[in-house]
C-alpha positions in Angstrom: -12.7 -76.0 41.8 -15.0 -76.6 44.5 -18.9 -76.1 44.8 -18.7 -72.3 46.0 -16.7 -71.4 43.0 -17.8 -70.2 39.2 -15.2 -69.9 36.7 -15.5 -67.9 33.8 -13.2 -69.9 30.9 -14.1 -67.4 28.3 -12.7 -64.4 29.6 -9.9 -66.4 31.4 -9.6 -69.4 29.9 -6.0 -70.1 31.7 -8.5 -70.1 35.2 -9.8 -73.4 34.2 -10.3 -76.4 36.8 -7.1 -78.7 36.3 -9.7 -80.8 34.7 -10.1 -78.3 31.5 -6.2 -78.3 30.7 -6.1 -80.7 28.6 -9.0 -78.7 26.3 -7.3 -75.8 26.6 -3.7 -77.6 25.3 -5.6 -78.6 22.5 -6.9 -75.5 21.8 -10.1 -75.9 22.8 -11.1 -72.8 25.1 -14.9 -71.4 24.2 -13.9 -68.6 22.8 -12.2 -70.8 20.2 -15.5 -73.1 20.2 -17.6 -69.7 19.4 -15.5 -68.9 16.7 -14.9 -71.5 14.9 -18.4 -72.0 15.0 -19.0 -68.9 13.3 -16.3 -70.1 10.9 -17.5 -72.7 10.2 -21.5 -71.4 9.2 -22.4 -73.4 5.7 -19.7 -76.1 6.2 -20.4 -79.8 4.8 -18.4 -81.2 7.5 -19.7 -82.7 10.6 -22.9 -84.3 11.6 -26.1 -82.3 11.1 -24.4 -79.0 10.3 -24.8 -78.2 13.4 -22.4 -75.3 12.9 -24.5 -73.2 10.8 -25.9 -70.0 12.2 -24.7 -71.1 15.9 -22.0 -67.4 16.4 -22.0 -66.3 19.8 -23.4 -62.6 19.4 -24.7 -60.4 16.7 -22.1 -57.7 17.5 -19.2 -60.7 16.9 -18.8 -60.3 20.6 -17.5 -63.2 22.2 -20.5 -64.8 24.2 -19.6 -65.1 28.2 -19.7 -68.6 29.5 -19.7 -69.5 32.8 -18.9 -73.3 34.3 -20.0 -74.0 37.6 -18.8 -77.5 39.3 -20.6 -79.3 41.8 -23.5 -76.9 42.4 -24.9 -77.9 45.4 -28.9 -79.3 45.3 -32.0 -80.3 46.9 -29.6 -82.8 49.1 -26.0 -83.1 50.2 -25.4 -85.9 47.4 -27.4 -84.4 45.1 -25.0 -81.8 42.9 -24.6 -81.0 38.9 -22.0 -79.7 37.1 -23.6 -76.4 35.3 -22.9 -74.2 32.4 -24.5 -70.6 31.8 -24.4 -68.3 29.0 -25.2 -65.0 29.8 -26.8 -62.3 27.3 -24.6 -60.0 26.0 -25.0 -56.0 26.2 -26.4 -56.2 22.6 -28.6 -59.0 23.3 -30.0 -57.4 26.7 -30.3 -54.5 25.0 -32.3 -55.7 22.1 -36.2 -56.2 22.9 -39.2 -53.8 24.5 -38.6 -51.6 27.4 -40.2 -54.3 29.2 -38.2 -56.9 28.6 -35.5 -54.8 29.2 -36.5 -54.1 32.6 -36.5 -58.1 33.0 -32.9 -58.6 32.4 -31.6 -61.2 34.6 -34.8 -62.7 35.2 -35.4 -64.7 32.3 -33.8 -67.9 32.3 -33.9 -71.1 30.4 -32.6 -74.3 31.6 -31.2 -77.2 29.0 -31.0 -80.8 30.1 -28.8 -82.7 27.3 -29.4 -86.2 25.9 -26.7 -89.5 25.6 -23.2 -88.5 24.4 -23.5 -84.5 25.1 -20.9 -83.3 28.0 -18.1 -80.9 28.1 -16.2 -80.6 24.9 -13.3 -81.6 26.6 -14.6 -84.4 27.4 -16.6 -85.2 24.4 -13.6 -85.2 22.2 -11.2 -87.6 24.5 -14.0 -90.1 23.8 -14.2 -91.9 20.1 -17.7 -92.3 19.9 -18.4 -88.7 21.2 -15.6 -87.2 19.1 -18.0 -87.9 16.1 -20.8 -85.9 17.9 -18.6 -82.8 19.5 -20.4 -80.2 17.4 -23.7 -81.3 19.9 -20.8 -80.5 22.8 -22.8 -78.8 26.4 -21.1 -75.4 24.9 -22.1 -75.6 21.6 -25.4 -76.3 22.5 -25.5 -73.3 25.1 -24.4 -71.0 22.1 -27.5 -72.6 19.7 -29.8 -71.7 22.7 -28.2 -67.9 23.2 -29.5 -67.5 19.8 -32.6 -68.9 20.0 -33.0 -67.2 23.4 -31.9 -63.5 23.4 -31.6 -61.6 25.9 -32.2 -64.1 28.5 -29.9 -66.3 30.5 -29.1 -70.1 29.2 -28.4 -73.1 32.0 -27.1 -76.3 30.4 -27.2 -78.9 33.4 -25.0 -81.5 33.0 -25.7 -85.0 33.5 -24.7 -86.4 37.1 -23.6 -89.9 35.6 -22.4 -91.0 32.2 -22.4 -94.2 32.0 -19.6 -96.0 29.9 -18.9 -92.3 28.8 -22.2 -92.2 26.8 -25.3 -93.4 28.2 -26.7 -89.9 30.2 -28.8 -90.4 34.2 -30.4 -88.0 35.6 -31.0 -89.5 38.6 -30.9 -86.3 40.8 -34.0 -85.8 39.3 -36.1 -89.3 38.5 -34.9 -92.5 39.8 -32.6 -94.1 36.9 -30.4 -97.3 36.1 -27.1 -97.4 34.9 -28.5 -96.3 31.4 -30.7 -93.7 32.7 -34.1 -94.9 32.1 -36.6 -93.7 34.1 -38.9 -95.1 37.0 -41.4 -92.1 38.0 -43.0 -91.5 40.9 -44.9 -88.3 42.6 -42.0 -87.2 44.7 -38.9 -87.6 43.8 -38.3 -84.4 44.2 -36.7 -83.0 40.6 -38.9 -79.5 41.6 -36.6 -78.9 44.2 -33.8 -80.2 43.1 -34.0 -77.8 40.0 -35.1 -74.6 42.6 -32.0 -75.3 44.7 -29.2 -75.6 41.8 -30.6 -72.6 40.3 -30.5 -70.2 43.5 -26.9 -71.7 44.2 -25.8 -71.4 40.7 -27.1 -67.8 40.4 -25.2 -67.0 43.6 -22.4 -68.3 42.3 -22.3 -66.9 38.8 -23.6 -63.0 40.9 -26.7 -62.9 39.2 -28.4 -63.3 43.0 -27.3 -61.9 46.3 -26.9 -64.2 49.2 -29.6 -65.1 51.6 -32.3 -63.7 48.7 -35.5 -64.3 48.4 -35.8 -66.9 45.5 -37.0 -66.6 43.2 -36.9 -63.1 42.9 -39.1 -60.9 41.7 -40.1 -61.0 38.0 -38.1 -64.2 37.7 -39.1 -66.4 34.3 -38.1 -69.8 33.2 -38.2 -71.9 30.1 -37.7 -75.8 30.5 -36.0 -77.7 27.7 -35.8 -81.5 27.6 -33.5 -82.7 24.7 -34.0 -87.0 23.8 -32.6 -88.6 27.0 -33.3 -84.9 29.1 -37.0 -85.2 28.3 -36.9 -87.8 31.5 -36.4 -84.5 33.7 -39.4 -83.2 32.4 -41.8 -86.2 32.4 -40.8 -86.3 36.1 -42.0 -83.2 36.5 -45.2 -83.6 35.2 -46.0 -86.0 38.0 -44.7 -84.0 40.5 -46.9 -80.9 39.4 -50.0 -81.7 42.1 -47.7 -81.7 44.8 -45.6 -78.8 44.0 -48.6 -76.5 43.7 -49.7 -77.3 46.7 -46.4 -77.0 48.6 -46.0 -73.0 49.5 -42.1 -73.2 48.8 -42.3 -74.9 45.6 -45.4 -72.8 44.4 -43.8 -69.6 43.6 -41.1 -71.5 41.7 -43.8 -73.1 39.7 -46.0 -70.5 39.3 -42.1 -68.8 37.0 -42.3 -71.6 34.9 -44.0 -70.4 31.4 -42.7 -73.2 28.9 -41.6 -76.4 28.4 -40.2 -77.8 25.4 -39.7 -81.6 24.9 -37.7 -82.1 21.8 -37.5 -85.3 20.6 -37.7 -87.5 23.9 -36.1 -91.1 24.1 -34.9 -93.5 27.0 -33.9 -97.3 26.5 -36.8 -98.0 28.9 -39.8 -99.8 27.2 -42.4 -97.5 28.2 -43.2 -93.7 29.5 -40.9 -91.8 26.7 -44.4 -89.6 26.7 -46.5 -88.8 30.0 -49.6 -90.6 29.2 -51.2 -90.4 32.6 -54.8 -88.8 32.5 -54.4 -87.3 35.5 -50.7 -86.2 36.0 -51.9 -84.2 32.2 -55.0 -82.7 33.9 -52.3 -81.2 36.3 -49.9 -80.0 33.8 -52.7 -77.8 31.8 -54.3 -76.6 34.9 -50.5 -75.0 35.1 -51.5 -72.9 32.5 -47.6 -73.6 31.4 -47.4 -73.2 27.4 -46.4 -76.5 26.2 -44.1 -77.9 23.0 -43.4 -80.7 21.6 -41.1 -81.3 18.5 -40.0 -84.4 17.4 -38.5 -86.3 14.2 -38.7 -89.2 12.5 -36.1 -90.7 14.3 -37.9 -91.3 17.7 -41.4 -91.4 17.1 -41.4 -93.4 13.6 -38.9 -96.0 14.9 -40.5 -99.4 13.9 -38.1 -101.2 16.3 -39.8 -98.5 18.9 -43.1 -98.4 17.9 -44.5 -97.3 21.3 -42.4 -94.2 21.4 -44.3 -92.9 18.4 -47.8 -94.6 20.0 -46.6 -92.7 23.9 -46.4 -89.1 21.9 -49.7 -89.5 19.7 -51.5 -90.4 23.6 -49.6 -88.0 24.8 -51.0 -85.1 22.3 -54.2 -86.3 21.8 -54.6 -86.0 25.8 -53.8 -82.5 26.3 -55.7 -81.6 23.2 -58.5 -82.6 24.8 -57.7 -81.1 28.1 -57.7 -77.8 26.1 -53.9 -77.3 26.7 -52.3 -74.4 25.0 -50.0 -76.7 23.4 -48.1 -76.4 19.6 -46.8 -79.8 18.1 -44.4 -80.0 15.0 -43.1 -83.0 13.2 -39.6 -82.0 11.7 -37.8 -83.1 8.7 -41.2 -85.2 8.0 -40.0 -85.8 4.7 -36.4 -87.1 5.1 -35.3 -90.5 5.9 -35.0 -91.0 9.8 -31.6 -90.4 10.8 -29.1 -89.7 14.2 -28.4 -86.4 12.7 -31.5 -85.2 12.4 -32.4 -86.0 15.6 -29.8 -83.5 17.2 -30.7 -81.2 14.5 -33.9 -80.3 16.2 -32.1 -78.9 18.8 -31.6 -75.8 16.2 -35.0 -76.0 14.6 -37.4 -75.9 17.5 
């Protein structure tokens, strides 16, 4: 499947990329995934239960999932692999006449940590295997529910290094093992505005040659462990993208951003601790989150993880940021599956 091309594997999933045919031999098409994940709601098995309360729709409907390949970005070398959940009829339906007359425009992007990909790919991999339940789909389904009514973007990775270490270095410079080196312009704004137009005209949610974004258009950011990197980047692109008359508009639809849990093998700038680059994040007036768990930010062997996100709070408190912080599973021993749990607790 080429760049210009969406596939929709739920309705079809015999339409997959030659790449998917080994998922779908083993029985592993996401309809199947939203099932048995349904199924599976209270099970003991598996890491972090991460199977509980993650069905596709609330009519048992199966959710629609959509995987885009190579969706083109801000550059000709820059491209992602995409996935996007769109609301069902009962989920667009649900909500205020208001927020029924925004359907389509309200979108959230996801950017995974180490280990997530494709569950076809997850499961060929021993080490992932052990983690498929935290699969790009599964997640996507987690978010649908969290998210109703509005469209959910899962970007995938553009490197995996030895099949588990996540870069996201179409966004934020990044070594082999994706830590980050920031810097005002690297251009992960547009980036993020290009694969979004492109994967909405792929997937028909935007005409070609359309104004983007359009009119009443909404987006959510949300950085999981590894995909917090995207975000940090952000941050210290913010002065530039507001005053740039392209990249305005796009900022000016982005209302939240969610870092849960944010970690990078780097030994620094987990958290955005700069003064300044913060001063230009609240004068956004973007509503800001952060949620993390014992694992990350009480990791002795890490201790500046847990230092970065206390700075990090402390400094937008100040600033007067409209921002909510929450500690989860404060009380339990700091564990792996904990950490990915937060992905369903936020």
């Amino acid at each position: 499947m080429n760049g210009s091309q969406s596939t929709d594997i739920t309705s079809n999933p015999f339409l997959a990329p030659m790449s998917s045919i080994r998922a779908i031999a083993a029985g592993l098409s996401l309809i199947a995934v939203a099932r048995s994940m349904s199924g599976a709601a209270g099970s003991s098995e598996g890491p972090g239960l991460c199977l509980a309360g993650a069905s596709g729709s609330r009519t048992g409907s199966p959710p629609r999932l959509i995987r885009l390949a190579d969706v083109p970005g801000y550059e000709p070398h820059r491209v992602n692999d995409m996935l996007l959940l769109c609301p069902t009829e009962a989920q667009s339906r649900h909500g205020s006449d208001t927020e029924a007359a925004e359907e389509g425009s309200q979108h959230v992007v996801f950017f995974p940590g180490d280990i997530q990909n494709f569950q076809e790919e997850m499961i060929l991999q021993a080490e992932g295997a052990q983690w498929q339940c935290w699969s790009l789909e599964r997640v996507a389904l987690i978010l649908g529910r969290r998210f109703p009514s509005r469209h959910i973007w899962v970007v995938r990775a553009s490197r995996m290094y030895l099949h588990k270490f996540s870069c996201y270095h179409n966004f934020v410079e990044s070594n082999l093992f994706g830590a980050p080196e920031h810097s005002p312009d690297y251009g992960a704004f547009r980036h993020l505005r290009a694969l979004l137009r492109h994967g909405m005209e792929q997937a028909g949610l935007l005409p070609p040659a359309t104004m983007f974004p359009p009119l009443g258009f909404s987006l959510a950011l949300v950085g999981f462990s590894k995909g917090c990197v995207v975000l940090n980047q952000m941050v210290y692109e913010m002065a530039g993208a507001q005053e740039d008359p392209e990249l305005a508009p796009f900022l000016g639809s982005l209302k939240d951003m969610y870092w849960l849990d944010g970690g990078h093998p780097g030994g620094s700038e987990t958290w955005v601790t700069d003064r300044r680059a913060l001063q230009e994040l609240v004068a956004s007036g973007i509503a800001l989150h952060a949620h993390v768990t014992p694992y990350e930010v009480r990791d002795p062997m890490r201790a500046w993880v847990g230092r970065e996100h206390r700075r990090f709070v402390r400094t937008l408190e100040e600033l007067g940021a409209h921002l909510t912080n929450t500690l989860h599973f404060e009380d339990e021993p700091a564990s792996i599956d904990n950490h990915f749990r937060v992905i369903q607790e936020f």
